[in-house]
C-alpha positions in Angstrom: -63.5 69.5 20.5 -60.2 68.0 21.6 -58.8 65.7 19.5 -56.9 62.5 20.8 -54.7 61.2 17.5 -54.3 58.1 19.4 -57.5 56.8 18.4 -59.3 56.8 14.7 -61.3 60.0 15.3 -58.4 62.0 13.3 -58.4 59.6 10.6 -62.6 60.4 9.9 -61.6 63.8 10.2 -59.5 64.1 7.3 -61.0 61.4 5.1 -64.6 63.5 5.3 -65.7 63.9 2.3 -63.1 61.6 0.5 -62.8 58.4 -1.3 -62.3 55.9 1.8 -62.6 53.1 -0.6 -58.7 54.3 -1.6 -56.1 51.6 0.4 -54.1 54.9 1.9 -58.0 54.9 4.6 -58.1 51.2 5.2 -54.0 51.1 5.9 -54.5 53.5 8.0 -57.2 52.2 10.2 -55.6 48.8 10.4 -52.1 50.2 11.5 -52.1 50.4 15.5 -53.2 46.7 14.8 -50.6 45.5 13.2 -47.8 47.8 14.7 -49.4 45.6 18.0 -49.3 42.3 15.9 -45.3 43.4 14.6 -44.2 44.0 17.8 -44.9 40.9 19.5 -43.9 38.9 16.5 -40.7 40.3 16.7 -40.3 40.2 20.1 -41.0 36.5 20.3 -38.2 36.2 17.7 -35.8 38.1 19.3 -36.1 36.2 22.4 -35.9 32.2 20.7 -32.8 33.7 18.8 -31.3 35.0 22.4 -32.0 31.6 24.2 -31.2 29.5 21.2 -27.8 28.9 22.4 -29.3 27.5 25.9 -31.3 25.4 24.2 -28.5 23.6 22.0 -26.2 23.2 25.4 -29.1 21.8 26.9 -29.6 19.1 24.0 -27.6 15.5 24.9 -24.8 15.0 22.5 -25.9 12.4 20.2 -23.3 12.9 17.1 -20.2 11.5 19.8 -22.0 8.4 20.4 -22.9 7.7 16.9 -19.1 7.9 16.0 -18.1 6.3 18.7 -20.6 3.3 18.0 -19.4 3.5 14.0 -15.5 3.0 15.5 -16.7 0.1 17.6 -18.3 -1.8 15.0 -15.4 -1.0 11.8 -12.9 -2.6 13.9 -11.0 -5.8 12.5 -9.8 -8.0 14.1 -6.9 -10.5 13.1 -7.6 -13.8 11.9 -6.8 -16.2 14.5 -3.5 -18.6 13.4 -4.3 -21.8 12.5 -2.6 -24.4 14.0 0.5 -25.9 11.5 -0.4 -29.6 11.1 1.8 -32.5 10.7 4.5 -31.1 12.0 7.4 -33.5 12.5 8.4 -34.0 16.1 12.0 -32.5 17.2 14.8 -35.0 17.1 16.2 -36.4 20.4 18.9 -34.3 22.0 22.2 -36.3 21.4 24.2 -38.4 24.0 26.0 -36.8 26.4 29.9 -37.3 25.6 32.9 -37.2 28.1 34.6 -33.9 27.8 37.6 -32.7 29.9 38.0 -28.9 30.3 41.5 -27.7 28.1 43.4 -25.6 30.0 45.7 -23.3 27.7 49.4 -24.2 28.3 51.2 -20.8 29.8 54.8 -20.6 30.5 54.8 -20.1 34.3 57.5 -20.9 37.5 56.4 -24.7 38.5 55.2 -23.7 41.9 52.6 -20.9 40.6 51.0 -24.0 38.8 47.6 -24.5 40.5 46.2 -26.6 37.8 47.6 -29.8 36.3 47.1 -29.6 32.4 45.0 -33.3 31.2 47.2 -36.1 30.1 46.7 -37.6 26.5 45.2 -40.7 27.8 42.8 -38.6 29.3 41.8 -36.8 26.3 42.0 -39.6 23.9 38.3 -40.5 22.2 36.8 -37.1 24.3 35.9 -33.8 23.8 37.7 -30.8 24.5 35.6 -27.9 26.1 35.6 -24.9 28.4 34.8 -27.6 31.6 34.7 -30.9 32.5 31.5 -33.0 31.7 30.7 -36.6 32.3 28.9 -38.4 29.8 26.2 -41.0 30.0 28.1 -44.4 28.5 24.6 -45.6 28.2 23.0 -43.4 26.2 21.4 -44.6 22.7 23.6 -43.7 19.9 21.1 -42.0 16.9 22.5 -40.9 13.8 20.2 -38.7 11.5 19.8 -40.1 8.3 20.9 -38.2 5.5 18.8 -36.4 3.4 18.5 -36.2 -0.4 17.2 -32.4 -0.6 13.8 -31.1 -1.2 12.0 -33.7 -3.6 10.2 -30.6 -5.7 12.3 -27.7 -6.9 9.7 -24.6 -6.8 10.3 -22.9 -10.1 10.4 -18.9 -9.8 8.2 -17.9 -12.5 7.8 -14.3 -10.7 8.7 -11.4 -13.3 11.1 -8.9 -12.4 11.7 -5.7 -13.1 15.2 -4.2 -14.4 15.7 -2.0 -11.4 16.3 -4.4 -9.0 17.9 -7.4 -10.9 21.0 -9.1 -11.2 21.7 -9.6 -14.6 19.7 -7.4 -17.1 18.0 -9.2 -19.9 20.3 -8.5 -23.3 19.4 -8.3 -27.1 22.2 -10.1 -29.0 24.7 -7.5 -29.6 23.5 -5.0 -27.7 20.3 -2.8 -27.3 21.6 -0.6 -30.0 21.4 -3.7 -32.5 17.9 -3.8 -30.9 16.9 -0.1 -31.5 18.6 -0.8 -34.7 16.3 -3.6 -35.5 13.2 -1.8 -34.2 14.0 1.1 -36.4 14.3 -1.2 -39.9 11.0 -3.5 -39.3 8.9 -0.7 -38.2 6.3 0.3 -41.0 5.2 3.7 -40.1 1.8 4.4 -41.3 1.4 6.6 -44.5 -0.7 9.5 -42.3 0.6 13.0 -43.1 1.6 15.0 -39.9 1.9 11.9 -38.1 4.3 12.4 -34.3 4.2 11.1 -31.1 5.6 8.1 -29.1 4.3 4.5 -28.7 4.9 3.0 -25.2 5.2 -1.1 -25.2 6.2 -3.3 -22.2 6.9 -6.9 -22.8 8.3 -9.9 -20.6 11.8 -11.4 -22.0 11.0 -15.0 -20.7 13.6 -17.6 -19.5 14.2 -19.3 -22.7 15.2 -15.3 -24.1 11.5 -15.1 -26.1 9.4 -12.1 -25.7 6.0 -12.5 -24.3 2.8 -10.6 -22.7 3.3 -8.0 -25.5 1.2 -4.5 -24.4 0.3 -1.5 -25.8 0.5 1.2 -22.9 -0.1 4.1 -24.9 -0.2 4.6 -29.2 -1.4 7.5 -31.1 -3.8 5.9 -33.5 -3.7 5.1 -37.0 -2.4 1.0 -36.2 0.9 1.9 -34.8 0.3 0.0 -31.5 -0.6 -2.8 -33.4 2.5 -2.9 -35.4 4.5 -2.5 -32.8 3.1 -5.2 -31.2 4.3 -7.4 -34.8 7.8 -6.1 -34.8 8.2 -7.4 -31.1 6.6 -11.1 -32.0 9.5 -11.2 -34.6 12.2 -9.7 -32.6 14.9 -12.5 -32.1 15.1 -14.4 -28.9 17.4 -12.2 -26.2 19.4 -13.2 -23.3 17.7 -13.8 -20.1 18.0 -12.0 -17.0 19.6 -14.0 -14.3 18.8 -13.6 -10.4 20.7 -15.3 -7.4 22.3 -17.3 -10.8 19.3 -18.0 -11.8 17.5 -17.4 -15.4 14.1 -14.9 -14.4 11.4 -13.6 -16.3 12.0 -9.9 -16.6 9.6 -7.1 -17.5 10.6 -4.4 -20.0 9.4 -1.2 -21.8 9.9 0.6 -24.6 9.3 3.1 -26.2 8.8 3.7 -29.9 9.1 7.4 -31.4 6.8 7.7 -34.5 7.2 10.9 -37.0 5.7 10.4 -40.6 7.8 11.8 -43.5 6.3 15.4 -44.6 
């Protein structure tokens, strides 16, 4: 008998007399099935993977419009200017005046004179200008009334900082007398091993007093805090002076702390 190995007639043949109940029999017998099921699996696949690319091109571009539309609506406009209110109106233009051009006097022969200087009767109670201009002898005289100044001084109470002032505020004597008196009121705290720097900044005021007294940066253990009382103490300084004016100025400092070993 010819066998075809194509079909399962080989597989009975060698599983005659054996245990078919064993998976190797039933793997076999399933296998042109699923090599069948495999293939077109993978085939189907291989083709959606091939045309995916088409697919995308063929999709409308929706994530342009949705920026687009996101730019549209997070624009900001200006604010519109109000209009200034009670705004005095411009003063009338003054009366026109009789001027009489000056010719500059240059030493010339008499007959190259083509223009006859004015006489002094002519420019007496008149203007001298680059032409001649007659005025209106009619005309209203005004006069604008003179003005005593702005009625309210605005007071700078803006603080400045040292870079860009004038006058630098001044401890009496000196900043050495100042890190001098720093240095003698301070009570370092009794903390063994005990180093590091304390930052302050404080505001020397118009008057030379020291105010808005900060702690930027301590290490612990109250030395911010005493800093902070050496400062309230500290006598008054001179002020820092801007366009000759006395301003509040803003100043740091810092405070080196090293405990006795």
């Amino acid at each position: 008998m010819k066998l075809d190995i194509f079909k399962n007639q080989w597989l009975e043949i060698v599983f005659e007399g054996r245990n078919k109940v064993y998976g190797a029999y039933e793997l076999r017998k399933t296998n042109p099935k699923t090599t069948i099921k495999a293939f077109i699996i993978g085939s189907l696949v291989f083709g959606f993977l091939v045309s995916f690319p088409l697919l995308i091109s063929l999709l409308p571009d929706a994530t342009n419009n949705d920026t687009l539309d996101q730019k549209i609506v997070t624009v900001k406009l200006p604010p519109k200017e109000k209009p200034k209110e009670n705004i005095p109106p411009p003063p009338p233009p003054p009366p026109k005046v009789d001027q009489v051009k000056f010719v500059k006097p240059v030493v010339a022969k008499a007959e190259e004179v083509t223009e006859e200087p004015p006489k002094i009767v002519e420019i007496k109670d008149k203007k001298l200008g680059d032409e001649t201009i007659k005025g209106d002898p009619d005309a209203e005289l005004t006069v604008e009334p003179v003005g005593n100044g702005p009625a309210d001084v605005v007071d700078d109470n803006n603080i400045y900082n040292t870079a860009g002032i004038e006058v630098k505020p001044d401890f009496p004597g000196g900043m050495d007398k100042f890190y001098k008196y720093v240095g003698n009121n301070y009570r370092t705290p009794e903390e063994e091993g005990l180093k590091g720097k304390v930052y302050v900044t404080f505001v020397v005021e118009k008057d030379g007093s020291l105010t808005d007294i900060k702690v930027i940066r301590d290490i612990g253990f109250g030395t911010g805090k005493e800093a902070v009382r050496v400062l309230q103490k500290c006598p008054k300084w001179n002020p820092g002076e801007q366009n000759g004016k006395k301003v509040r100025v803003l100043y740091s400092l810092p405070i080196t702390i090293q405990s006795a070993e």
